[in-house]
mmCIF entry with sequence, helices, sheets and N, C-alpha, C, O atoms, coordinates in Angstrom:
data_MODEL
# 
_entry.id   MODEL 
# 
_entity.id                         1 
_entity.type                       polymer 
_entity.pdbx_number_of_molecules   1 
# 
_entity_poly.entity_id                      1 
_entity_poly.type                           'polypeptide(L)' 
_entity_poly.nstd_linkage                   no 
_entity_poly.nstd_monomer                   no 
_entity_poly.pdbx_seq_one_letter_code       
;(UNK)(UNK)(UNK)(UNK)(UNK)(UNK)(UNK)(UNK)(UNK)(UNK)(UNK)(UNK)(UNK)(UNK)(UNK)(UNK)
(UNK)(UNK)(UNK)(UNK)(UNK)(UNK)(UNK)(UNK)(UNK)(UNK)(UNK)(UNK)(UNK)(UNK)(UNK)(UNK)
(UNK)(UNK)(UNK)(UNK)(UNK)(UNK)(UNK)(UNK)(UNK)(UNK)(UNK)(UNK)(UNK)(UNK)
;
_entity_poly.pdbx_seq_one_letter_code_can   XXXXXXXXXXXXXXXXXXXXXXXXXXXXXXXXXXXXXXXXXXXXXX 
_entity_poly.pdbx_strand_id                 A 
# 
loop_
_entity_poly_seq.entity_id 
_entity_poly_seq.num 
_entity_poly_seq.mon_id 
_entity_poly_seq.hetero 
1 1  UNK n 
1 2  UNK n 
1 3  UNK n 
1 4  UNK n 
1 5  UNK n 
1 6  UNK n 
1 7  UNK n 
1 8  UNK n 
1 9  UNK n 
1 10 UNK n 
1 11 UNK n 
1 12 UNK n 
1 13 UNK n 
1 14 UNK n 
1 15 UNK n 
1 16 UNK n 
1 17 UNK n 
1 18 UNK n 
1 19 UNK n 
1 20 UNK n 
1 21 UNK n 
1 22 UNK n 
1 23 UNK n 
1 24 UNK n 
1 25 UNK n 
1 26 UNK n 
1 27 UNK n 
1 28 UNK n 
1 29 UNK n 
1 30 UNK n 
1 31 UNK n 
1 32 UNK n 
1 33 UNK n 
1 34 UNK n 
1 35 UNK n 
1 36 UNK n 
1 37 UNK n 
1 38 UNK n 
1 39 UNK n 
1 40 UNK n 
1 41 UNK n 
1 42 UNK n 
1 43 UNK n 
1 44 UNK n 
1 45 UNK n 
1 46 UNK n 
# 
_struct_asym.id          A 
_struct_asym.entity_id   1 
# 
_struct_conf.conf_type_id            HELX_P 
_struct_conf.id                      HELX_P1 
_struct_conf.pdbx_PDB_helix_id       AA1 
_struct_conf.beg_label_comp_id       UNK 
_struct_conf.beg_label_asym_id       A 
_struct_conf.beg_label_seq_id        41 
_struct_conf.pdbx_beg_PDB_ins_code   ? 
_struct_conf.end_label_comp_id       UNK 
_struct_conf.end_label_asym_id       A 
_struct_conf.end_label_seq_id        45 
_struct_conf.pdbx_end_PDB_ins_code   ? 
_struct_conf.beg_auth_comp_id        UNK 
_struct_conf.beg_auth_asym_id        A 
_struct_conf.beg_auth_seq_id         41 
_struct_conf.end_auth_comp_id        UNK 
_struct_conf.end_auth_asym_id        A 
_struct_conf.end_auth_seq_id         45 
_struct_conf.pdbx_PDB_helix_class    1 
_struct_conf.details                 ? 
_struct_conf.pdbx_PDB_helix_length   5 
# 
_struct_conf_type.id          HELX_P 
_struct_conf_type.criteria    ? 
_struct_conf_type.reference   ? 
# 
_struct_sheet.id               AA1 
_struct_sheet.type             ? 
_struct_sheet.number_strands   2 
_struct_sheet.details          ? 
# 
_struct_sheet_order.sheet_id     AA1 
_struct_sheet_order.range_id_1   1 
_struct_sheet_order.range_id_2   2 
_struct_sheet_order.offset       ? 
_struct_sheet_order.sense        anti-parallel 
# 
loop_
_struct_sheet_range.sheet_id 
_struct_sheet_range.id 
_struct_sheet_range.beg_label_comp_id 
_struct_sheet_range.beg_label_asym_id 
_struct_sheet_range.beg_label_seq_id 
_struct_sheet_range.pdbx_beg_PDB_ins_code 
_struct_sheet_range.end_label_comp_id 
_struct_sheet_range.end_label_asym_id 
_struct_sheet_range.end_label_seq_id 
_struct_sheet_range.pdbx_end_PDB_ins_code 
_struct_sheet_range.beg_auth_comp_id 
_struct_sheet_range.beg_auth_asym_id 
_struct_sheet_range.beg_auth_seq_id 
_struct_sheet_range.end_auth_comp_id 
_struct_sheet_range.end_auth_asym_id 
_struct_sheet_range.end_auth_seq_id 
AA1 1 UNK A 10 ? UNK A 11 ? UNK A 10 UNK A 11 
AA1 2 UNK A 19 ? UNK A 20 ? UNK A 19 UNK A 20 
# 
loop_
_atom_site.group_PDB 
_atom_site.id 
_atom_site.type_symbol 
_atom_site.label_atom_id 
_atom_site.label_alt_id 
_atom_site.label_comp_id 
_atom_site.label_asym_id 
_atom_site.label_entity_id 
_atom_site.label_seq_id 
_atom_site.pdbx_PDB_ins_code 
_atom_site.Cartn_x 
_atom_site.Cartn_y 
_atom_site.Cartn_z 
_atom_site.occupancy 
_atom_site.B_iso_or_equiv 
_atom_site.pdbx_formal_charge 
_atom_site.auth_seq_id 
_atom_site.auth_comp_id 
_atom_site.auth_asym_id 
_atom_site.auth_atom_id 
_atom_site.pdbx_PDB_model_num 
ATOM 1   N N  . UNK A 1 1  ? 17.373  -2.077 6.974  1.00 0.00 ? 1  UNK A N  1 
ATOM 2   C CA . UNK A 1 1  ? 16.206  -2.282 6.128  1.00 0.00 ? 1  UNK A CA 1 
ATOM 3   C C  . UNK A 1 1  ? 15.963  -1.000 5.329  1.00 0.00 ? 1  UNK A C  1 
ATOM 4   O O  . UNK A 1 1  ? 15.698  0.071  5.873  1.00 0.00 ? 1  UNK A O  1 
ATOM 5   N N  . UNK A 1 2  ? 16.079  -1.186 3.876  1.00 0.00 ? 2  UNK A N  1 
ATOM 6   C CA . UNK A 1 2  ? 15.353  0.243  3.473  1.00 0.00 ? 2  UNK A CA 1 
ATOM 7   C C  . UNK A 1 2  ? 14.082  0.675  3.880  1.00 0.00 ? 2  UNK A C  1 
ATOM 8   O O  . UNK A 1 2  ? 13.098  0.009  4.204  1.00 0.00 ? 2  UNK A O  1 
ATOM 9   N N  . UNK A 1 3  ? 14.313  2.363  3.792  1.00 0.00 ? 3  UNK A N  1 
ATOM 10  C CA . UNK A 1 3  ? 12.618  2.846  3.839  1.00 0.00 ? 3  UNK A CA 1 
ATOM 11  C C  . UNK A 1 3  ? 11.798  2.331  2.786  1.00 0.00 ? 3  UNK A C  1 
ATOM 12  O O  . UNK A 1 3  ? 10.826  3.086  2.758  1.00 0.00 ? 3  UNK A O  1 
ATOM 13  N N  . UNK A 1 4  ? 11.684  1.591  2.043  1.00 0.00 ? 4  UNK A N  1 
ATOM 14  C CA . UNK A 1 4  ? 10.359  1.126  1.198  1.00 0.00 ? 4  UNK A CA 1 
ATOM 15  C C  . UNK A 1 4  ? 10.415  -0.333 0.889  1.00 0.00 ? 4  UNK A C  1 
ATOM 16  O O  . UNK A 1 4  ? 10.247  -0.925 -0.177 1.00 0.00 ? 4  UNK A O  1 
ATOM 17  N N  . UNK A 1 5  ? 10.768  -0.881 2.416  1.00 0.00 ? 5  UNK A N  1 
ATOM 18  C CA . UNK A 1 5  ? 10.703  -2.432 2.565  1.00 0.00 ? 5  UNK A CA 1 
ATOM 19  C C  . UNK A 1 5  ? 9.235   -2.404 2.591  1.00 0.00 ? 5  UNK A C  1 
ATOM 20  O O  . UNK A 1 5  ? 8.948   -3.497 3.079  1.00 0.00 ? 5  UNK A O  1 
ATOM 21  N N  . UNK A 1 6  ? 8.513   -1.990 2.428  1.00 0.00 ? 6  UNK A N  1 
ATOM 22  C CA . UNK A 1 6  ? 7.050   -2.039 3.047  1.00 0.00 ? 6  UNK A CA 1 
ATOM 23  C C  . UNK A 1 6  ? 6.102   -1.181 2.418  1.00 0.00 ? 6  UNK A C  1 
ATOM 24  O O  . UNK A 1 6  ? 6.556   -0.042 2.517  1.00 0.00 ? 6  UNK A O  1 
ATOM 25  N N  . UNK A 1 7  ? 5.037   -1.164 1.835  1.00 0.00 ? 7  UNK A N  1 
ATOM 26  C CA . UNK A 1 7  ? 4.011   -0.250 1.613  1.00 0.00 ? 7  UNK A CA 1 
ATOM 27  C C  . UNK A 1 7  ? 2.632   -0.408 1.989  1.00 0.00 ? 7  UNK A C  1 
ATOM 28  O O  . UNK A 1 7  ? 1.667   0.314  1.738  1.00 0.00 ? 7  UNK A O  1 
ATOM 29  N N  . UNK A 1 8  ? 2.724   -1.667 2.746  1.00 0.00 ? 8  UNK A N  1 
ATOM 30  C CA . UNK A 1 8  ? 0.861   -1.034 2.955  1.00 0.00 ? 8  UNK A CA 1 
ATOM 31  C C  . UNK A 1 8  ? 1.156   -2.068 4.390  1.00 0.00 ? 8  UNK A C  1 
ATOM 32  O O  . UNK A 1 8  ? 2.288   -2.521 4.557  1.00 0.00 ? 8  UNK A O  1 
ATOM 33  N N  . UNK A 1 9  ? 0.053   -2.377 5.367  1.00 0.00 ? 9  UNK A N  1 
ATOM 34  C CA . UNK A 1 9  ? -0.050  -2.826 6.653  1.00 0.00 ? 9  UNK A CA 1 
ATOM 35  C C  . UNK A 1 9  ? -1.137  -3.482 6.627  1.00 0.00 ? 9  UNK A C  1 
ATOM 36  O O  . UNK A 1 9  ? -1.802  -2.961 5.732  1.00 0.00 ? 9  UNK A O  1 
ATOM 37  N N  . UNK A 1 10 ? -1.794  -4.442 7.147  1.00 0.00 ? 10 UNK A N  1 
ATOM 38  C CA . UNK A 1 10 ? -3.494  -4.530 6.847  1.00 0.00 ? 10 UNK A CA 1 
ATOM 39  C C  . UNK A 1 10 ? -3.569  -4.901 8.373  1.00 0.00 ? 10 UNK A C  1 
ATOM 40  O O  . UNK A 1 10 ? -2.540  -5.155 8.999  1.00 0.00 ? 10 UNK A O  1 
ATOM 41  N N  . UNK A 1 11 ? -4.580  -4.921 8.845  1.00 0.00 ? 11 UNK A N  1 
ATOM 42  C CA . UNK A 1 11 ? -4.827  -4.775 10.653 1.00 0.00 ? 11 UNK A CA 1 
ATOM 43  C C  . UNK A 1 11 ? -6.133  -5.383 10.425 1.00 0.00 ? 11 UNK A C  1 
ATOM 44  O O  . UNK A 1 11 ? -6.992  -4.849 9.722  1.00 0.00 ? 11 UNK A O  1 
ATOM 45  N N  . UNK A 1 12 ? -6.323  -6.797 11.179 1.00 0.00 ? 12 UNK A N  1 
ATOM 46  C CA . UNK A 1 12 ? -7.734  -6.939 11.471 1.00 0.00 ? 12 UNK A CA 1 
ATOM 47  C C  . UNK A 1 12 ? -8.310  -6.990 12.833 1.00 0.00 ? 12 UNK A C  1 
ATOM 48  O O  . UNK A 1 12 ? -8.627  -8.094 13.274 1.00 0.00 ? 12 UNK A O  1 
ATOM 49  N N  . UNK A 1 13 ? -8.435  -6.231 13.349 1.00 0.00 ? 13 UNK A N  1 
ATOM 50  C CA . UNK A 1 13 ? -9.052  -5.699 14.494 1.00 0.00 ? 13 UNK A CA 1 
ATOM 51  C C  . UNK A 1 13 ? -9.975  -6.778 15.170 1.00 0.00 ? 13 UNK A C  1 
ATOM 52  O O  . UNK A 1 13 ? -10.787 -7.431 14.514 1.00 0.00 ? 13 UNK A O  1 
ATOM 53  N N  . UNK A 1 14 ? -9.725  -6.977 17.067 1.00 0.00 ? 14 UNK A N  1 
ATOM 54  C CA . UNK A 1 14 ? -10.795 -8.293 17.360 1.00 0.00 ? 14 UNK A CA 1 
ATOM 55  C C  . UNK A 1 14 ? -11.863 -8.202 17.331 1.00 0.00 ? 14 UNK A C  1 
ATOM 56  O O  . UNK A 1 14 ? -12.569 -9.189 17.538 1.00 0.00 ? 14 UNK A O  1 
ATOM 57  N N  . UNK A 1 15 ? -12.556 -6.588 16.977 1.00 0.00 ? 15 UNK A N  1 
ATOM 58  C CA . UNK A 1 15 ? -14.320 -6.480 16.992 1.00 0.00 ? 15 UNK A CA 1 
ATOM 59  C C  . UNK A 1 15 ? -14.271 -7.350 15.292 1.00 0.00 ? 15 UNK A C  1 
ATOM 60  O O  . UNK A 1 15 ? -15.385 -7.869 15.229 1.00 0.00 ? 15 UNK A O  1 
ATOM 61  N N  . UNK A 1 16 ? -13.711 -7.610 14.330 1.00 0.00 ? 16 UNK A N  1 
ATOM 62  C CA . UNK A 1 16 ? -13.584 -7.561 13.369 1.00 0.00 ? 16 UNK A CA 1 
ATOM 63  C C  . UNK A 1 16 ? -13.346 -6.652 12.193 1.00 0.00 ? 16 UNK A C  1 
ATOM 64  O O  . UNK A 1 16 ? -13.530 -6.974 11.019 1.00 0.00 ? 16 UNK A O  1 
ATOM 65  N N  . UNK A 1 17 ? -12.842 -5.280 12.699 1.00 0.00 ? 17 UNK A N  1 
ATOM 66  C CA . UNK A 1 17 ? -13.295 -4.119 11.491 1.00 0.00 ? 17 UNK A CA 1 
ATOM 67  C C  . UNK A 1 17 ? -11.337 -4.783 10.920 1.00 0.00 ? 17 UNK A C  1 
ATOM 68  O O  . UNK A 1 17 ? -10.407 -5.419 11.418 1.00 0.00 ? 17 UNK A O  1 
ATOM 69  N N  . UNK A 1 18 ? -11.622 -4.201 9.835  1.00 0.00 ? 18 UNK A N  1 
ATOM 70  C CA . UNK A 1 18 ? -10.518 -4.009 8.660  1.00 0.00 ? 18 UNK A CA 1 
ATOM 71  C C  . UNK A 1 18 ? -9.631  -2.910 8.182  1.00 0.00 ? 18 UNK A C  1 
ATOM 72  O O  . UNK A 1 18 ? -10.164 -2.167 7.358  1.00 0.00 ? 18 UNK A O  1 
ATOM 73  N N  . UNK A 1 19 ? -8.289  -2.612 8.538  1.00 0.00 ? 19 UNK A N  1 
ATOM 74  C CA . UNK A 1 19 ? -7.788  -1.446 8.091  1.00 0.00 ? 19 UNK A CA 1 
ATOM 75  C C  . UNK A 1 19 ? -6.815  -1.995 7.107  1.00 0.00 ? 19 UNK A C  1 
ATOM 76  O O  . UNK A 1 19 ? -6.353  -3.132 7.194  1.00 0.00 ? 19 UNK A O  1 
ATOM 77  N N  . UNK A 1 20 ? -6.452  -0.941 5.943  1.00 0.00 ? 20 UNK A N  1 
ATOM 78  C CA . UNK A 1 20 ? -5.289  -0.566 5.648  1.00 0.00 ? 20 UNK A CA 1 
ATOM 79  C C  . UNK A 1 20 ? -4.191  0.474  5.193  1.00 0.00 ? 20 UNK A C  1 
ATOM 80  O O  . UNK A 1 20 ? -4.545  1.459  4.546  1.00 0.00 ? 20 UNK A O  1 
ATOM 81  N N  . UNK A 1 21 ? -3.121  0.312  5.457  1.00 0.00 ? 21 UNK A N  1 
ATOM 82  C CA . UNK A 1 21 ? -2.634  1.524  6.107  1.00 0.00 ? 21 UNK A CA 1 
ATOM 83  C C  . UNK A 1 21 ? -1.522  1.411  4.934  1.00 0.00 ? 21 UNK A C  1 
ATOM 84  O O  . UNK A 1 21 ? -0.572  0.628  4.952  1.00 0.00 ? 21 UNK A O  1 
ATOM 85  N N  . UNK A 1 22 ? -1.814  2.319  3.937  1.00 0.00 ? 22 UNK A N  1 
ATOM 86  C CA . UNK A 1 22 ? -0.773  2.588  2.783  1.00 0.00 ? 22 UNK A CA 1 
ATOM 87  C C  . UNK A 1 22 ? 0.407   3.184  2.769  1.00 0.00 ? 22 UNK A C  1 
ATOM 88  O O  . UNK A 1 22 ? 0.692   3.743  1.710  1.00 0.00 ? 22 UNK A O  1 
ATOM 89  N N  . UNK A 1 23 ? 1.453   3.248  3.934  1.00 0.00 ? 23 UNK A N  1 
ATOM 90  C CA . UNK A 1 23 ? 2.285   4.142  3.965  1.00 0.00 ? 23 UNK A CA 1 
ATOM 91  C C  . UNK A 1 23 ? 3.533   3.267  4.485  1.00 0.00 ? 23 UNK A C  1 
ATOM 92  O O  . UNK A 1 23 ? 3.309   2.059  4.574  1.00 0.00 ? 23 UNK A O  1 
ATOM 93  N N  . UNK A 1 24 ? 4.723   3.682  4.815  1.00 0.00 ? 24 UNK A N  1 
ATOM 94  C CA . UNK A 1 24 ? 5.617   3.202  5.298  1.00 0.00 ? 24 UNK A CA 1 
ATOM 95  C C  . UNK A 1 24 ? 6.273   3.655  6.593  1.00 0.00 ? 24 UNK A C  1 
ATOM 96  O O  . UNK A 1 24 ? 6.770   4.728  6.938  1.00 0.00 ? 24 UNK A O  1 
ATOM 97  N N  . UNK A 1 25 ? 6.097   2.379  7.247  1.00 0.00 ? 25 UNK A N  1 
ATOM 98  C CA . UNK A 1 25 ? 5.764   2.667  9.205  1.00 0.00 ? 25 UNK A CA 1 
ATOM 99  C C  . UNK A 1 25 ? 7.513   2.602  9.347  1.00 0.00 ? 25 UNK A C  1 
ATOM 100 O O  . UNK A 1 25 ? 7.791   2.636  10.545 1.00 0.00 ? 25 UNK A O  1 
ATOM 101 N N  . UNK A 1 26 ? 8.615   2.528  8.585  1.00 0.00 ? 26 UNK A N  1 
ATOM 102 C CA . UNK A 1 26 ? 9.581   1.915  9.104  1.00 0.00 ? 26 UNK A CA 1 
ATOM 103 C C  . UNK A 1 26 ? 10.188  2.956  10.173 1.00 0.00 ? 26 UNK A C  1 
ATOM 104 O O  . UNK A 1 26 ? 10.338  4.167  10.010 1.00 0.00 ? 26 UNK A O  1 
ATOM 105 N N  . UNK A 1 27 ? 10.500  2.182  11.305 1.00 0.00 ? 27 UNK A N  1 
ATOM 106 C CA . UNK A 1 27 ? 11.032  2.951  12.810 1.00 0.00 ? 27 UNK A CA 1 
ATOM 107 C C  . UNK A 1 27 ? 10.014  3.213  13.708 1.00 0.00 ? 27 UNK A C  1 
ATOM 108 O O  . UNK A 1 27 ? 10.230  3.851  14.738 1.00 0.00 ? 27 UNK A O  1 
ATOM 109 N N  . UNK A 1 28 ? 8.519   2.619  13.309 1.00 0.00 ? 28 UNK A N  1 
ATOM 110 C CA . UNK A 1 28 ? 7.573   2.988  13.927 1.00 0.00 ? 28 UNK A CA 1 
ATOM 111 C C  . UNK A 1 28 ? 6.856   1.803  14.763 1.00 0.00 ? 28 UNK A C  1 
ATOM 112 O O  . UNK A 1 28 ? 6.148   1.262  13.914 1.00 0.00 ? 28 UNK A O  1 
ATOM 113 N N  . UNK A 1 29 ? 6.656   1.062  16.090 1.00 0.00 ? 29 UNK A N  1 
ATOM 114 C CA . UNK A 1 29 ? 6.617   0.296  16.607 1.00 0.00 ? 29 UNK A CA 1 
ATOM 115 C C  . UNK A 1 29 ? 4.851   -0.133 17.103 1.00 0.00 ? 29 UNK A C  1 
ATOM 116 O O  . UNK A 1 29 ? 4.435   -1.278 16.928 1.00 0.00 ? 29 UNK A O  1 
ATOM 117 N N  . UNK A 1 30 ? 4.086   0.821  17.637 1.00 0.00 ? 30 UNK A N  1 
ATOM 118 C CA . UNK A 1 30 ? 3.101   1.488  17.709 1.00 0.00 ? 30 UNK A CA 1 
ATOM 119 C C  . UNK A 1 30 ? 2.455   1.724  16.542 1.00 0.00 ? 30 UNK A C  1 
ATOM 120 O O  . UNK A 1 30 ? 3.074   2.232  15.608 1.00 0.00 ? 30 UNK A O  1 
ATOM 121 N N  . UNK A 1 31 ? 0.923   1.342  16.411 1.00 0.00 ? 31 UNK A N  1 
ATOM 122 C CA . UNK A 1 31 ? 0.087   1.613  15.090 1.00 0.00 ? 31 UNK A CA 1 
ATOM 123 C C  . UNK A 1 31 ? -1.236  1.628  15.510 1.00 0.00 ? 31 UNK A C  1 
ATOM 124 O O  . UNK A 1 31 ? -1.748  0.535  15.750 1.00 0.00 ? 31 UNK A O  1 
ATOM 125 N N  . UNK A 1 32 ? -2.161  3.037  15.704 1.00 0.00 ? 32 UNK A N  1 
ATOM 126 C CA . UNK A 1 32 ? -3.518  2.650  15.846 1.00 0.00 ? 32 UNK A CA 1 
ATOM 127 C C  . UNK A 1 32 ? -4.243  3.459  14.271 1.00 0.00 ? 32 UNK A C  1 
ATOM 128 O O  . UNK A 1 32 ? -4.243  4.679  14.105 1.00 0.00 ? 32 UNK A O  1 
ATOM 129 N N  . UNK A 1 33 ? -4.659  2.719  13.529 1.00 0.00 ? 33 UNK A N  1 
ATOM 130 C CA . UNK A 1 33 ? -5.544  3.209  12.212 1.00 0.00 ? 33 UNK A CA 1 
ATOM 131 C C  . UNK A 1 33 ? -6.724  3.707  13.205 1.00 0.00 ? 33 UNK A C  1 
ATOM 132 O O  . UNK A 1 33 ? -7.096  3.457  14.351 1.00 0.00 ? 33 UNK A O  1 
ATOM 133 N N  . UNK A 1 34 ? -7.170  4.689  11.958 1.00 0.00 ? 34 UNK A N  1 
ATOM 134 C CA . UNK A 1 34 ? -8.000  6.053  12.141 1.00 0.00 ? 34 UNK A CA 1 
ATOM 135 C C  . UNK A 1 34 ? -9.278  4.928  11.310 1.00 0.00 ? 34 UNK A C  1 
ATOM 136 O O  . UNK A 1 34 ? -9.324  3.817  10.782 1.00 0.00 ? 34 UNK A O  1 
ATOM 137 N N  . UNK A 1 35 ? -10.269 6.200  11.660 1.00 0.00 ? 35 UNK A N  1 
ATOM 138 C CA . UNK A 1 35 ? -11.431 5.741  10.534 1.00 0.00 ? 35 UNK A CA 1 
ATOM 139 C C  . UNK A 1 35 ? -10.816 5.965  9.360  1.00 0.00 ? 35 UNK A C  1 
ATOM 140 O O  . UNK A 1 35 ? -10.750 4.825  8.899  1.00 0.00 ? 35 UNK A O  1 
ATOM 141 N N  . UNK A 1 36 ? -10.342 6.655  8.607  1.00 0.00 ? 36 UNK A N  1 
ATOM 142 C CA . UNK A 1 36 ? -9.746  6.957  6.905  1.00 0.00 ? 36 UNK A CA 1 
ATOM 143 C C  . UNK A 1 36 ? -9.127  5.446  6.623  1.00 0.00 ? 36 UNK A C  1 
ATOM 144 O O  . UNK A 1 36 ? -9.195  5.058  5.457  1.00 0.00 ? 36 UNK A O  1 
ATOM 145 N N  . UNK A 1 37 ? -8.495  4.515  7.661  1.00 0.00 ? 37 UNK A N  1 
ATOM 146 C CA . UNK A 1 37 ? -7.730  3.423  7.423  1.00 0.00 ? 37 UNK A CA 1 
ATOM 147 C C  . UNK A 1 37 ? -8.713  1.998  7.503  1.00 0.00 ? 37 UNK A C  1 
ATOM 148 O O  . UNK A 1 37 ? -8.348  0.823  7.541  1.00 0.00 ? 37 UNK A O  1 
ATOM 149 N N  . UNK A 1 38 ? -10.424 2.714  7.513  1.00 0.00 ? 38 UNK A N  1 
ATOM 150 C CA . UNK A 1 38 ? -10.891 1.469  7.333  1.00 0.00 ? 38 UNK A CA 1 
ATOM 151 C C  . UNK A 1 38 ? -11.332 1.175  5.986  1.00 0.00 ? 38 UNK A C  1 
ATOM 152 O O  . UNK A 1 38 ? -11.899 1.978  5.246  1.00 0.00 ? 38 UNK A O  1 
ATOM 153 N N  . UNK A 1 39 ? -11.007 -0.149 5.685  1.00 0.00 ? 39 UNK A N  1 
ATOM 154 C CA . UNK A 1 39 ? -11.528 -0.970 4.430  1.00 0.00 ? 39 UNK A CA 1 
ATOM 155 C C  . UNK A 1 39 ? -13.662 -0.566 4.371  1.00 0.00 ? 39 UNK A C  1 
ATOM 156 O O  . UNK A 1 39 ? -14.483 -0.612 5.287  1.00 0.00 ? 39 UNK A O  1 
ATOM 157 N N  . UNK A 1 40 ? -13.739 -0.414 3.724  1.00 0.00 ? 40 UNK A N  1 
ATOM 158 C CA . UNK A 1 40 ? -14.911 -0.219 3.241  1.00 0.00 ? 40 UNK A CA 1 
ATOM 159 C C  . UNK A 1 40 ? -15.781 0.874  3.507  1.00 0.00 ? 40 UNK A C  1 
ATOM 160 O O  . UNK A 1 40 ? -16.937 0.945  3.090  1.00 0.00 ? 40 UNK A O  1 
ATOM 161 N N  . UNK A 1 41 ? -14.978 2.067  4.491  1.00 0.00 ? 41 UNK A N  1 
ATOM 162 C CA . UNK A 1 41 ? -15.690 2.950  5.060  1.00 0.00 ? 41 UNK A CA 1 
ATOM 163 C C  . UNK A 1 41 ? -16.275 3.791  4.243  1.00 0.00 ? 41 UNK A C  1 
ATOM 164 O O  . UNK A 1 41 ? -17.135 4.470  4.805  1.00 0.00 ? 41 UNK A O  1 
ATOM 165 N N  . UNK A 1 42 ? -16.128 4.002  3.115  1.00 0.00 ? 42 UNK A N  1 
ATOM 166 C CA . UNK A 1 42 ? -16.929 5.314  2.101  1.00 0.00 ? 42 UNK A CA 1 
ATOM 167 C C  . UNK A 1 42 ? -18.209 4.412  2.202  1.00 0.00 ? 42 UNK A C  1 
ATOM 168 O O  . UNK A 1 42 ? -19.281 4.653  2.757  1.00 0.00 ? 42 UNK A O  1 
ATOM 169 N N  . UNK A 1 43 ? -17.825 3.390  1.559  1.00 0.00 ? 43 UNK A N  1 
ATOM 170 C CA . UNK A 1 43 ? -19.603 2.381  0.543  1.00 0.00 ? 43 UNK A CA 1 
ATOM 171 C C  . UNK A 1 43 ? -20.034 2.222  2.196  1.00 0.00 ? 43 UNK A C  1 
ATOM 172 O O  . UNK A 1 43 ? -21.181 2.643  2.350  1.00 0.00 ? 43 UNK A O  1 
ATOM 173 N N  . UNK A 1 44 ? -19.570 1.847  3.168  1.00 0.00 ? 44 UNK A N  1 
ATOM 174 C CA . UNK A 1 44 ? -20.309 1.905  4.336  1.00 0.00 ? 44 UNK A CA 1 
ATOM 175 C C  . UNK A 1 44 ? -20.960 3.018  5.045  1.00 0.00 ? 44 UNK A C  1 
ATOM 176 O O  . UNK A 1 44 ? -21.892 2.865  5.834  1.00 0.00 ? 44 UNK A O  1 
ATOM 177 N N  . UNK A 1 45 ? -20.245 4.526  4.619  1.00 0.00 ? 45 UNK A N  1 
ATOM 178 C CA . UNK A 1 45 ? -21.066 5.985  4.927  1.00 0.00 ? 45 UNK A CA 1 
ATOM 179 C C  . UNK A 1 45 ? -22.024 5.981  3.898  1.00 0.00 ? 45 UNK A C  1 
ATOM 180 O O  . UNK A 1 45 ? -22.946 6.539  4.493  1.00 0.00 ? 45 UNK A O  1 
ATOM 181 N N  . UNK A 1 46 ? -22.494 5.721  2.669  1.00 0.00 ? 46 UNK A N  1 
ATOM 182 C CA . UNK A 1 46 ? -23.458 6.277  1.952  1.00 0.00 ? 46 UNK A CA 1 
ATOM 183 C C  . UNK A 1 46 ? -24.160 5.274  2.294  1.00 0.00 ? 46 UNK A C  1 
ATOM 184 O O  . UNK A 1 46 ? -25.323 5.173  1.902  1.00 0.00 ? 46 UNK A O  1 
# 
């Protein structure tokens, strides 16, 4: 598989929160998103 079979990940989490993860995981099996990888987190801090 090339490295840029892939560019983004989206994760919906069972509490419901939303990530996405803009990068390319290839060889990487394991994935926990950070707060930076949640969908709406800026407009949700102010």
């Amino acid at each position: 598989m090339p490295s840029d079979a892939h560019d983004w990940l989206y994760i919906l989490a069972a509490e419901g929160s939303e990530y996405l993860m803009k990068e390319c995981l290839l060889g990487r099996r394991p994935v926990t998103p950070n707060p930076a990888h949640r969908l709406g987190a800026v407009a949700e801090s102010g």
